[in-house]
C-alpha positions in Angstrom: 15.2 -29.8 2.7 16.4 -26.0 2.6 19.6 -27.7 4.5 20.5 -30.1 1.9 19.9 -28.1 -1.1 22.5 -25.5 0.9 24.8 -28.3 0.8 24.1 -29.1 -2.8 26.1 -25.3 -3.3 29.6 -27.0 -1.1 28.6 -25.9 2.0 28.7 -29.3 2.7 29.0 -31.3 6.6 26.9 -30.8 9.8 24.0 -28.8 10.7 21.2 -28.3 13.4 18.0 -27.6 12.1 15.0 -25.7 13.8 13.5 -29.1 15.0 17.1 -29.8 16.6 17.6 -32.6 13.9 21.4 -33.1 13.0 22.0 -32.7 9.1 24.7 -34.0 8.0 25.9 -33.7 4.0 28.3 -35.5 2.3 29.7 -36.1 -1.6 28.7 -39.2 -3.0 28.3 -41.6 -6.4 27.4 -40.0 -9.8 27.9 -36.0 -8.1 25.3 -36.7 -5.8 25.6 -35.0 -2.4 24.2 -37.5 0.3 21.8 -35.8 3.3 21.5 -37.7 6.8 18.8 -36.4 8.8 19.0 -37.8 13.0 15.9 -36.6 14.4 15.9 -36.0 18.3 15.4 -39.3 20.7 12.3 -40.2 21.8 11.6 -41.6 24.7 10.7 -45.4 24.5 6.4 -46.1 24.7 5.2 -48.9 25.9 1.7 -50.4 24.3 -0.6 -48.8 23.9 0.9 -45.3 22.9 0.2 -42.0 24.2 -2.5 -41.6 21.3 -4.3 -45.0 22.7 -3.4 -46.8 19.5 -1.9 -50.6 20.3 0.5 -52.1 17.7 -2.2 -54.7 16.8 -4.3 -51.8 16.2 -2.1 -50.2 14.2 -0.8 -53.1 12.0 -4.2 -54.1 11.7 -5.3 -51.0 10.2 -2.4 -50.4 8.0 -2.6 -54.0 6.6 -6.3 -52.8 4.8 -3.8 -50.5 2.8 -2.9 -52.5 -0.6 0.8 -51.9 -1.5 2.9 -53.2 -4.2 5.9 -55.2 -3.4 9.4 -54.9 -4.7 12.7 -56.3 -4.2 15.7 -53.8 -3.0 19.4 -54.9 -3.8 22.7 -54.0 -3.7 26.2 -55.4 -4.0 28.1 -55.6 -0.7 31.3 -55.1 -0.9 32.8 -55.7 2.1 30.9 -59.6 1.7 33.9 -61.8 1.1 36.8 -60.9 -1.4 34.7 -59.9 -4.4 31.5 -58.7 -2.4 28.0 -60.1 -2.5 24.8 -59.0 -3.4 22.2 -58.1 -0.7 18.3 -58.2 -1.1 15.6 -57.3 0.7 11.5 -57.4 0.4 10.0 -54.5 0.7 5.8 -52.7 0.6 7.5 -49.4 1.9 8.4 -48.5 -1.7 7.1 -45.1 -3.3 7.8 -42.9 -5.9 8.7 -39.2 -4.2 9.0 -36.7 -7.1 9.5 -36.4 -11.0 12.0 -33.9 -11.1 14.7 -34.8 -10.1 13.2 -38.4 -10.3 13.2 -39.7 -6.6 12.0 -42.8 -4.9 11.8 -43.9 -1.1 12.1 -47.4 0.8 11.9 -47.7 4.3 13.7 -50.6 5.7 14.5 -51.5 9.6 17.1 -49.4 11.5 20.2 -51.6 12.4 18.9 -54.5 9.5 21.6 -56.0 7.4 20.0 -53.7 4.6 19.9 -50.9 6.4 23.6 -51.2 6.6 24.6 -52.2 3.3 22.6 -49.2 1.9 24.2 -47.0 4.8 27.7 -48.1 3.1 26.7 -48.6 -0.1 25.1 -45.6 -2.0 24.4 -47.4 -5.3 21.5 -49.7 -5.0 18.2 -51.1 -7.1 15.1 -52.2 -6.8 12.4 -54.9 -9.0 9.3 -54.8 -9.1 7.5 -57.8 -8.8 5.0 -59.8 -10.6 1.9 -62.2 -9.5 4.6 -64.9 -10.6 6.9 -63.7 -7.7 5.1 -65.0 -4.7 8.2 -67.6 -3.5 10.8 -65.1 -4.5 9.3 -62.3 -2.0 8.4 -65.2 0.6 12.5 -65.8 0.2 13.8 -62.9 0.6 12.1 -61.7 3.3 13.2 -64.8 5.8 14.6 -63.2 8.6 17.8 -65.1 9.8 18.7 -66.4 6.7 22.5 -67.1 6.2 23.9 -65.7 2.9 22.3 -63.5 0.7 24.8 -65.6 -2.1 22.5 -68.9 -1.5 19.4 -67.2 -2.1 20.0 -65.6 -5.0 21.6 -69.0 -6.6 18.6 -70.2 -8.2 16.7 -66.4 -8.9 17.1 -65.3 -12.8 18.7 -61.9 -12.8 21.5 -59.7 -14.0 24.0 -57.0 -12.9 22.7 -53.7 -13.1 24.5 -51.5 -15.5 24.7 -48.3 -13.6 24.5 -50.0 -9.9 26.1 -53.4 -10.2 23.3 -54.1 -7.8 21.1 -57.5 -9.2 17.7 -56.6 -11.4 15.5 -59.4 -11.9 15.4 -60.5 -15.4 11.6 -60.8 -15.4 10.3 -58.2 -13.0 7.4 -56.0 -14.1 9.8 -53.2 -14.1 13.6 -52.3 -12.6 15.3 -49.1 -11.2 18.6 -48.4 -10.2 19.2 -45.7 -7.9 21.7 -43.2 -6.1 21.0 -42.6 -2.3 20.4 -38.7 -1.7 19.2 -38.6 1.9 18.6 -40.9 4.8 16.2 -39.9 7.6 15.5 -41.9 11.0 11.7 -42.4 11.4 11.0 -44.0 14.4 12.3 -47.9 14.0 12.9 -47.4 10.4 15.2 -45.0 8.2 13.6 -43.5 5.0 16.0 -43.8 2.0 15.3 -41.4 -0.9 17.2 -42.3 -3.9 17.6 -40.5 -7.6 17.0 -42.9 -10.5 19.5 -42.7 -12.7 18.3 -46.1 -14.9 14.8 -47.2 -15.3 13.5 -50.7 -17.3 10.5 -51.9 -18.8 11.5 -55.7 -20.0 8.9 -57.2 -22.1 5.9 -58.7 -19.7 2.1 -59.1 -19.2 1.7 -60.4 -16.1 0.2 -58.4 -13.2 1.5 -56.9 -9.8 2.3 -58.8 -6.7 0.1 -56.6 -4.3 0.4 -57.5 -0.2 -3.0 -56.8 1.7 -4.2 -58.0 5.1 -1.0 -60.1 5.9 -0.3 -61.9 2.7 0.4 -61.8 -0.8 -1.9 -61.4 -3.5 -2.7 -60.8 -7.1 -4.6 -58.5 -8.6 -8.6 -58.7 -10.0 
């Protein structure tokens, strides 16, 4: 973190931290400087891993933890002549720190998302309600065709600040700035700085995901 705030003050490109991560710093949107960390290969594991624990094991566990569920987008713009917007359904969504005000989503490394948001540093993400069960089934259909399709029939709007779609009746919306990227494992972390935030007028309740499946809350 000591790297990126250095390169915050211009001293801004590559670096080698103490772990013998590459650091790499970069201007981006809104005065933002963006921070990509590459942590060291690892060699590949085969089940179970050194610490006895089998995928099963570990999915299993980890689906006992109730998370909320929220749709990441962003507008591609390298989609077609006029770009196309991009969406994503994601648990690994959490709220990192107040000030500055930061949030994190982990998506696949090498997924469509991961690359839009690796080329695109101005994305958002809904929150989703109890009513939202089909729109999270959607958009998490792996080998689906165009992003453009699904959308079609999904209420929302352009975000202000990010162009990136908001649902029009999410629980809540954010639209966000990507300040750092960091490989973990088979996923990349991406912290972004809200710079818009929305409460739109509803009571319903979250769309929580536990043991495998969605679910509502009470």
């Amino acid at each position: 973190m000591s790297q990126c705030e250095s390169a915050r003050s211009r001293d801004v490109g590559r670096r080698r931290s103490r772990t013998g991560s590459l650091v790499r710093c970069t201007p981006g949107a809104w005065g933002v400087t963006v921070c990509a960390v590459s942590l060291p290969a690892r060699e590949h594991r085969t089940v179970p891993h050194s610490g006895g624990v089998s995928d099963e094991e570990f999915r299993g566990a980890l689906s006992r933890l109730a998370a909320g569920v929220v749709l990441v987008t962003a507008h591609d713009d390298e989609d077609g002549p006029h770009g196309a917007p991009a969406g994503m359904t994601a648990t690994a969504f959490m709220s990192v720190s107040l000030d500055p005000p930061l949030v994190l989503v982990g998506v696949r490394t090498g997924s469509r998302m991961d690359e839009v948001l690796e080329r695109r540093p101005l994305w958002a993400a809904s929150l989703l309600g109890d009513s939202h069960r089909a729109t999270a089934g959607r958009f998490a259909m792996k080998g689906r065709l165009s992003d453009r399709l699904v959308f079609r029939d999904v209420p929302h709007r352009l975000g202000e600040v990010t162009g990136a779609p908001l649902l029009t009746d999410a629980l809540a919306t954010v639209e966000c700035a990507t300040e750092q990227r960091v490989a973990a494992g088979d996923h990349t972390l991406v912290i972004g700085r809200v710079l818009a935030a929305e409460l739109p007028a509803t009571g319903a309740g979250p769309l929580l995901y536990y043991r495998s499946s969605y679910r509502s809350l009470g």
